[in-house]
C-alpha atoms as one frame of an Amber mdcrd trajectory, in Angstrom:
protein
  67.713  71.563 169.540  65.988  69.776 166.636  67.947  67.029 165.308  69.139
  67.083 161.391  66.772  65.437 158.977  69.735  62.556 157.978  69.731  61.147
 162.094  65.542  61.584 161.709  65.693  58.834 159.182  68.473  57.065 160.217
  66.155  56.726 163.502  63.051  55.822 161.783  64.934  53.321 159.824  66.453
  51.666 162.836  63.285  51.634 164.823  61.023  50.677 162.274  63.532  47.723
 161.449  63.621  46.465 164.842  59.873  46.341 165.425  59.119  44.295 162.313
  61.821  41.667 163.499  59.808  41.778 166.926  56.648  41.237 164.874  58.885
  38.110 163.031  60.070  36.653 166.368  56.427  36.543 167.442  55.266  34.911
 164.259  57.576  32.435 165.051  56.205  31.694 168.982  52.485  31.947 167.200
  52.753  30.198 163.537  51.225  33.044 161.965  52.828  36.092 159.737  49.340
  37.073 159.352  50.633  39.569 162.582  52.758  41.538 160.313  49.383  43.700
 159.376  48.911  43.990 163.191  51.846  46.651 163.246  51.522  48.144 159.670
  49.451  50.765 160.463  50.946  51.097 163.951  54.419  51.372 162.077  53.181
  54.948 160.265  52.278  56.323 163.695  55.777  55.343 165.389  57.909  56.964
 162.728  55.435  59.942 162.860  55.645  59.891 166.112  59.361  60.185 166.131
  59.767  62.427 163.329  57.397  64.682 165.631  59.586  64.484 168.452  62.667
  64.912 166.895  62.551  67.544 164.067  61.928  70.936 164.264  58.932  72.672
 165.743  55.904  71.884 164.359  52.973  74.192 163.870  49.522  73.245 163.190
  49.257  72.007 159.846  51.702  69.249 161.071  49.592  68.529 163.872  46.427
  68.394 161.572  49.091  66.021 159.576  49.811  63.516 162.276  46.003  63.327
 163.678  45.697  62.578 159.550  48.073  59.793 159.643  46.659  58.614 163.345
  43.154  58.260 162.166  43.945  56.487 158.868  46.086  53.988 161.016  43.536
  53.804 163.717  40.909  52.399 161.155  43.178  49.956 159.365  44.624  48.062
 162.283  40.842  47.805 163.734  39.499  46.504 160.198  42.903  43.987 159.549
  42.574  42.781 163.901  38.769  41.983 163.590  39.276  40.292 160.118  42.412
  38.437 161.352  40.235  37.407 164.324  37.739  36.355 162.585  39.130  33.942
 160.041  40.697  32.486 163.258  43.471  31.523 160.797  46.430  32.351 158.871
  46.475  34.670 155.858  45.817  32.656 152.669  48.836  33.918 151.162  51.342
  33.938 153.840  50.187  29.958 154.082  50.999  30.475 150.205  54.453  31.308
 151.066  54.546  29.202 154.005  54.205  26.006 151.982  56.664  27.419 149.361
  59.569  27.600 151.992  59.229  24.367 153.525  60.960  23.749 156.722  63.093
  26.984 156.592  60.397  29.414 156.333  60.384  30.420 160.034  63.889  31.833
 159.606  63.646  32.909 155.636  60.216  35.082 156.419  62.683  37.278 158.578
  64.041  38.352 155.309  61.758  37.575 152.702  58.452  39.290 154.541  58.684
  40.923 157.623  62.264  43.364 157.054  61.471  43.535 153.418  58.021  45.249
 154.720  60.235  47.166 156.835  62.068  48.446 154.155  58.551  49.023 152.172
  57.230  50.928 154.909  59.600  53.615 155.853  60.184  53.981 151.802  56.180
  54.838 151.798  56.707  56.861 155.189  58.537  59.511 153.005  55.869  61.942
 153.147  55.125  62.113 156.881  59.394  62.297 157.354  59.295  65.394 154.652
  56.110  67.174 155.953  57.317  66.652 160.093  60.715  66.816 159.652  61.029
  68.954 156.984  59.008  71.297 157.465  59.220  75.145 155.302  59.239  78.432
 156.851  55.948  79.240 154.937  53.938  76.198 153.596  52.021  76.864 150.546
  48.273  76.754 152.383  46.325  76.285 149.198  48.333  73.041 148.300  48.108
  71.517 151.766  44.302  72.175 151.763  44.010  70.523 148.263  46.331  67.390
 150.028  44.353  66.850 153.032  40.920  66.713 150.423  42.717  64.334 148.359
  43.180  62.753 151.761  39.549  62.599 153.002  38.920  61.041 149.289  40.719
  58.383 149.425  40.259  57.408 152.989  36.346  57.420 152.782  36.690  55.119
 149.402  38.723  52.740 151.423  36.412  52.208 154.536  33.352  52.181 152.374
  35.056  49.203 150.260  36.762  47.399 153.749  33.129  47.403 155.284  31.531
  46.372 152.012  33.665  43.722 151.559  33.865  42.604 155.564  29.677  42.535
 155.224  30.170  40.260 152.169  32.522  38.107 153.878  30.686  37.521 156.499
  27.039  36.750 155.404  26.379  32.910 154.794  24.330  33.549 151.863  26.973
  34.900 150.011  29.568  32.147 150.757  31.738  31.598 148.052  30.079  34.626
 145.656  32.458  37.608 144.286  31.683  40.776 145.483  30.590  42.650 142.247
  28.153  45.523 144.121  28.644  48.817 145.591  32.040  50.175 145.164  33.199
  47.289 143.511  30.888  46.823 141.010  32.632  49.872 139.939  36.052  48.704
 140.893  37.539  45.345 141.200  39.975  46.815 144.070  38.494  50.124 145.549
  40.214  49.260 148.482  43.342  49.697 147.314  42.698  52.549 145.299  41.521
  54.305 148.029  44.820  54.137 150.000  46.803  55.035 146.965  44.837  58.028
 146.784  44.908  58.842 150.447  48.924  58.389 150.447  48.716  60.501 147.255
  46.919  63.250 149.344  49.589  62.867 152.271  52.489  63.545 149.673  50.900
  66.678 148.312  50.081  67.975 151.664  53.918  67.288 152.560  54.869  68.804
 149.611  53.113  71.895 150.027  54.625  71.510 154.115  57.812  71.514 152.444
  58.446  72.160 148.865  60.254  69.278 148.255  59.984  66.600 145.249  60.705
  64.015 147.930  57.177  64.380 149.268  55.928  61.698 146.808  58.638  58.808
 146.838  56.096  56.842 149.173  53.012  57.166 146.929  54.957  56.046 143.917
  56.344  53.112 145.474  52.691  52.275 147.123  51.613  52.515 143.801  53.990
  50.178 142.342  54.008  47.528 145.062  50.375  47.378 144.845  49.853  47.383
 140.932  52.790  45.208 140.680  52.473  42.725 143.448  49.977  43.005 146.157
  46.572  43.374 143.276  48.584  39.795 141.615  49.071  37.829 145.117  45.083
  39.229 146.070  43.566  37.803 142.817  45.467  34.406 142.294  44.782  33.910
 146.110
């Protein structure tokens, strides 16, 4: 028997929680929060993953849904590992915050970082909870097909942009230039508008999965953390 959409989230809430203070304690062993971004895109699958197992049967458009959410996460935790690995350091502006907390950092990051990303995540998770766990007796097909193009869109922009910008990084010549050619001579952030677009496209396949208005909480608070915070913390860094 499927279990009720309330003990779904309560689930993914829990779980999701309890990873990203297992992701804190290891910061702590390694001196690095730069390890949060190891599990962010990890994190999506998980609660997918459980929403999957848990809710009610799920037909293909969910599947096509998940493999969605999969491959997106797939790509991001390869691009954030190698660039991690790379830098062979920590994040400029976790250090940022690191030298802002002083000696109690270790145990304020707990709250101030890795649960309050917790929190972030399974608030942007919305539309894989409403589209898996939620799912209607007959989804509107023309609306998911528009979703998963919206989807493609915005995922394509955002690999184009990460392997623009890793190439950039990473050629000597262009040590200490600003990136101002491909995508982002048209863009100063096509990254990140790329995955607002792609989360966009997730919430309007969910929504036409589901019919419900609750489809696009996560794309409206990825859109605000990012406009609001992350795009201010990227350029002053």
């Amino acid at each position: 028997m499927p279990a009720s959409l309330g003990l779904i989230l309560l689930t993914t809430f829990l779980s999701t929680a309890l990873m990203f203070t297992l992701m804190w304690r290891i910061h702590v062993d390694v001196g690095d929060a730069s390890v949060i971004d190891y599990y962010w895109g990890l994190g999506f699958v998980i609660i997918a993953a459980l929403a999957f197992w848990m809710g009610p049967p799920a037909g293909p458009l969910q599947a096509a849904f998940l493999f969605a959410v999969i491959v997106w996460a797939a790509r991001l935790t390869h691009y954030v590992v190698r660039r991690h690995r790379r830098a062979r350091a920590e994040d400029g502006r976790y250090r940022r915050f690191r030298a802002q907390g002083g000696p109690a950092f270790w145990w304020k990051s707990l709250f101030s970082i890795f649960l309050l990303q917790a929190v972030l995540q399974w608030l942007i998770a919305t539309p894989i909870l409403v589209a898996i766990g939620l799912a209607a007796a007959v989804p509107n097909t023309a609306v998911v097909a528009l979703g998963f193009a919206a989807f493609a869109v915005g995922f394509v922009i955002e690999a184009i942009a990460d392997a623009q910008l890793a190439a950039h990084r990473n050629d000597p010549a262009r040590a200490g230039t600003v990136l101002d050619t491909g995508l982002w001579a048209w863009s100063r952030h096509p990254n990140y508008f790329g995955e607002v677009v792609l989360w966009w496209g997730l919430a309007i396949v969910a929504y036409g999965l589901s019919g419900s208005l609750w489809s696009f909480l996560g794309p409206a608070v990825l859109t605000l953390v990012i406009t609001a915070v992350s795009l201010k913390l990227t350029e002053d860094h």
